[in-house]
LUMMI-371707 format. One line per 5 residues: number of its first residue (from 1); for each residue y, x, z negated of N, C-alpha, C, CB. Coordinates in pm, whole numbers, plus 50000, padded with zeros to 5 digits. Atoms other than C-alpha are relative to their C-alpha. Glycine has a CB too. Layout:
NUM) Y X Z Y X Z Y X Z Y X Z | ...;
***
This chain:
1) 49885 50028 50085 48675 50094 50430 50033 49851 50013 50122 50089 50039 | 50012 50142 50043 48744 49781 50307 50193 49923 50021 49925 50008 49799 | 49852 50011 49990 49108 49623 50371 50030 49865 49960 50058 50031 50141 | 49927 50134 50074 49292 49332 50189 50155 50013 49968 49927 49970 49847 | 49827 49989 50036 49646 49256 50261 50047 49844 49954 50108 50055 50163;
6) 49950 50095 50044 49781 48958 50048 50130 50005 49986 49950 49973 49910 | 49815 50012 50005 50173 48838 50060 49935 49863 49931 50140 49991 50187 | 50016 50137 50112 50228 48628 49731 50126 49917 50058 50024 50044 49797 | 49916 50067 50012 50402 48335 49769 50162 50014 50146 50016 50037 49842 | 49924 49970 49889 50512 48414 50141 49919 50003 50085 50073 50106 50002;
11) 50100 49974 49863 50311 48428 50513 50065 50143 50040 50016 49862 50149 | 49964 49922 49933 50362 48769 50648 49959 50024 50157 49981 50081 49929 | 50039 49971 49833 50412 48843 51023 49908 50099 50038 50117 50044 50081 | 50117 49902 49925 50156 48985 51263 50050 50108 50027 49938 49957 50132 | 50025 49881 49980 50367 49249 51321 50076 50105 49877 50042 50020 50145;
16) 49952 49914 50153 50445 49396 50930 49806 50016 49982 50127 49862 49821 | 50151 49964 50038 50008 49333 50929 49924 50138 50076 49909 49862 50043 | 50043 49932 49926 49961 49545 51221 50068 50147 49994 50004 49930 50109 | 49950 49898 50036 50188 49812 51092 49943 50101 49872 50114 49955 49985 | 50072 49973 50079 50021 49848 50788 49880 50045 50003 50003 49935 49954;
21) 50166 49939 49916 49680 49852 50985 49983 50163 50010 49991 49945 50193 | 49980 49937 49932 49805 50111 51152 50013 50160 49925 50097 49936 50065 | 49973 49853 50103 49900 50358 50859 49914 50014 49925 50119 50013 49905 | 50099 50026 50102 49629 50238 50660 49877 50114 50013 49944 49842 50021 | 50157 49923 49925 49321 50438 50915 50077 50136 50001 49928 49935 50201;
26) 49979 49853 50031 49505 50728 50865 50008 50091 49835 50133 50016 50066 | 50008 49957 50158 49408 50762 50477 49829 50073 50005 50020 49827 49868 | 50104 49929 49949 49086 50827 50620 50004 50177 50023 49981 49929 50125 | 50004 49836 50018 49217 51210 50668 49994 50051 49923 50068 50066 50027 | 49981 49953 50137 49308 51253 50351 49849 50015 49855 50120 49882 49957;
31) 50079 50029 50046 48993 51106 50203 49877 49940 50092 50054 49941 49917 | 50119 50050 49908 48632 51019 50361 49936 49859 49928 49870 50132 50013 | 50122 50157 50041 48462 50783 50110 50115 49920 49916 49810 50042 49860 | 49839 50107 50072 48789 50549 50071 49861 49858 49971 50209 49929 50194 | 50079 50134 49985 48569 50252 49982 50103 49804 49989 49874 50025 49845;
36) 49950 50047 49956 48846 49997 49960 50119 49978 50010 49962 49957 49994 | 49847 49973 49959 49224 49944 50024 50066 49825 49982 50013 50078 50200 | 49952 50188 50042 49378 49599 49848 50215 50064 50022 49920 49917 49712 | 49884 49976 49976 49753 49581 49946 50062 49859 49964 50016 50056 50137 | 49920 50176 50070 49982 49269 49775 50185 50030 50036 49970 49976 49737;
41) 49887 50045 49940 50317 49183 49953 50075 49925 49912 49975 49932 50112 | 49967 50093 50082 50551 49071 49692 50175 49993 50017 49937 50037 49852 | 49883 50000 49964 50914 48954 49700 50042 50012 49848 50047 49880 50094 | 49985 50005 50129 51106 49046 49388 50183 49916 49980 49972 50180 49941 | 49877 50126 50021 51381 48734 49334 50055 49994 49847 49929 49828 50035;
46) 49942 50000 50136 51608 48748 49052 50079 49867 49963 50094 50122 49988 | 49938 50176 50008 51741 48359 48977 50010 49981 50180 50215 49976 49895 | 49993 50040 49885 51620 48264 49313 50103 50045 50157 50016 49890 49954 | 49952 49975 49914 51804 48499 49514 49918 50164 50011 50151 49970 49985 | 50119 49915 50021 51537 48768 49664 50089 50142 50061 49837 49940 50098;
51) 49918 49871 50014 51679 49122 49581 49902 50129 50094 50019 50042 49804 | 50103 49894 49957 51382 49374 49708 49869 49939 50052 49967 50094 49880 | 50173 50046 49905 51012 49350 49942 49928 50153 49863 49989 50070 50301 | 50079 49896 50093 50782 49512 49657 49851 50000 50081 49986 49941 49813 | 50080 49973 49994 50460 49680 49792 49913 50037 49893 50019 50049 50066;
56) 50097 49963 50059 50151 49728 49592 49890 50024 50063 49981 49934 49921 | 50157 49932 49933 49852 49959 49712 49970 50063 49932 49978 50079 50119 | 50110 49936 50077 49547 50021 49521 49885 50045 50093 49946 49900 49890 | 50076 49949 49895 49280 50210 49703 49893 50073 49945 50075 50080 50089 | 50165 49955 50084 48908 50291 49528 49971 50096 50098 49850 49866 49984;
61) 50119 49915 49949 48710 50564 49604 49872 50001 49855 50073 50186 50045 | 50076 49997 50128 48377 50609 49377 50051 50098 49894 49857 50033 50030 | 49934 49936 50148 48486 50716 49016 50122 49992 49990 49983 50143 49970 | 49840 49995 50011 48867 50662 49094 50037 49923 50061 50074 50104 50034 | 49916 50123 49890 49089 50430 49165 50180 50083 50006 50008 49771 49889;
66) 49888 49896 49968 49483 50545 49309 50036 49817 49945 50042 50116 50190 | 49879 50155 49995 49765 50260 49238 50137 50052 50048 50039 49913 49817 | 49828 50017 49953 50145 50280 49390 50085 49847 49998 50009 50048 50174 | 49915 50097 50003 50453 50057 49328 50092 50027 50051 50028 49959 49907 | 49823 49982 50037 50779 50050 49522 50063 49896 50089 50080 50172 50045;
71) 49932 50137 49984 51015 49834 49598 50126 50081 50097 50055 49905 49823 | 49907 49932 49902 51286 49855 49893 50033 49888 50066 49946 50116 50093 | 49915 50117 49935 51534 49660 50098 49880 49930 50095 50152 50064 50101 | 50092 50102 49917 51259 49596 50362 49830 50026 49986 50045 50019 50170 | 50152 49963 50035 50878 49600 50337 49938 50167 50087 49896 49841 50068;
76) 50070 49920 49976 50787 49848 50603 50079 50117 49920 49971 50004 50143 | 49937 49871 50063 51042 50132 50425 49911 49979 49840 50211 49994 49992 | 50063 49992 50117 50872 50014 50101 49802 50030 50021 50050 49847 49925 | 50158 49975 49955 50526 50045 50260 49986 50145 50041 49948 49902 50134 | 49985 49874 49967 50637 50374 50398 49997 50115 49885 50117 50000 50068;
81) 50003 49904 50126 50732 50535 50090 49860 49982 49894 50146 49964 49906 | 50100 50073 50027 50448 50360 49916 49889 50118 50055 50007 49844 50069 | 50116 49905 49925 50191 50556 50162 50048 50177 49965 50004 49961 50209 | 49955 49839 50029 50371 50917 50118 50001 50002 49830 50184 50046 50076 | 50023 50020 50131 50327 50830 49728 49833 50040 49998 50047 49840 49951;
86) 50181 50030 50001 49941 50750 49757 49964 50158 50071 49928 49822 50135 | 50060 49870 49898 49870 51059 50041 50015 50119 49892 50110 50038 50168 | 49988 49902 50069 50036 51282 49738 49905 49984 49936 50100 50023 49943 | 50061 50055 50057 49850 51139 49511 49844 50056 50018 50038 49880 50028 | 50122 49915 49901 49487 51178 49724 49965 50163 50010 50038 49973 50149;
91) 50030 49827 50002 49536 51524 49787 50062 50071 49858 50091 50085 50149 | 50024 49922 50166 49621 51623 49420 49859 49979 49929 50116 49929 49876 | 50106 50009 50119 49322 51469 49290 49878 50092 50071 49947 49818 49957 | 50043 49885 49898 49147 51679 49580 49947 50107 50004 50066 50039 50046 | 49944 49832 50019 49294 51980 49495 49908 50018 49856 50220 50029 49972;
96) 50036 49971 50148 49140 51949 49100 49899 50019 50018 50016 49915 49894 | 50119 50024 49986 48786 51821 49235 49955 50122 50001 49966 49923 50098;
***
């Protein structure tokens, strides 16, 4: 599995990367041939005063790709919900296969 965490237009700390790490190797249960996992860190500023931490995780497997958006006071609660989005997600398409 392939992992790419980008924060636009911001440095994110080692320990919001290592949290993410951390929830990331557990998509592996859900799915075996994850092939890769792009994650974009975005701040959403409304006239220069920054209102919400927006997560974006897209995550390929062959023939499908998953996408999630959400936005929340702090990144890991938006990364949190974010992952319990995607895991539904995973195991519905699962369930059809």
């Amino acid at each position: 599995m392939n992992l790419t965490i980008q924060s636009v237009h911001f440095d994110a700390d080692q320990k919001l990367k290592a949290h993410i790490t951390k929830k990331i190797e557990k998509l592996n249960h859900f799915h075996d041939r994850i092939t890769n996992v792009d994650i974009y860190l975005k701040l959403d500023n409304i006239v220069h005063t920054i209102k919400d931490k927006v997560v974006e995780i897209k995550v390929g497997i062959p023939k499908h790709e998953f996408f999630v958006k959400q936005s929340c006071k702090s990144f890991e609660a938006s990364f949190d919900q974010a992952m319990d989005a995607l895991i539904s997600q995973i195991k519905r398409k699962k369930e059809r296969a």
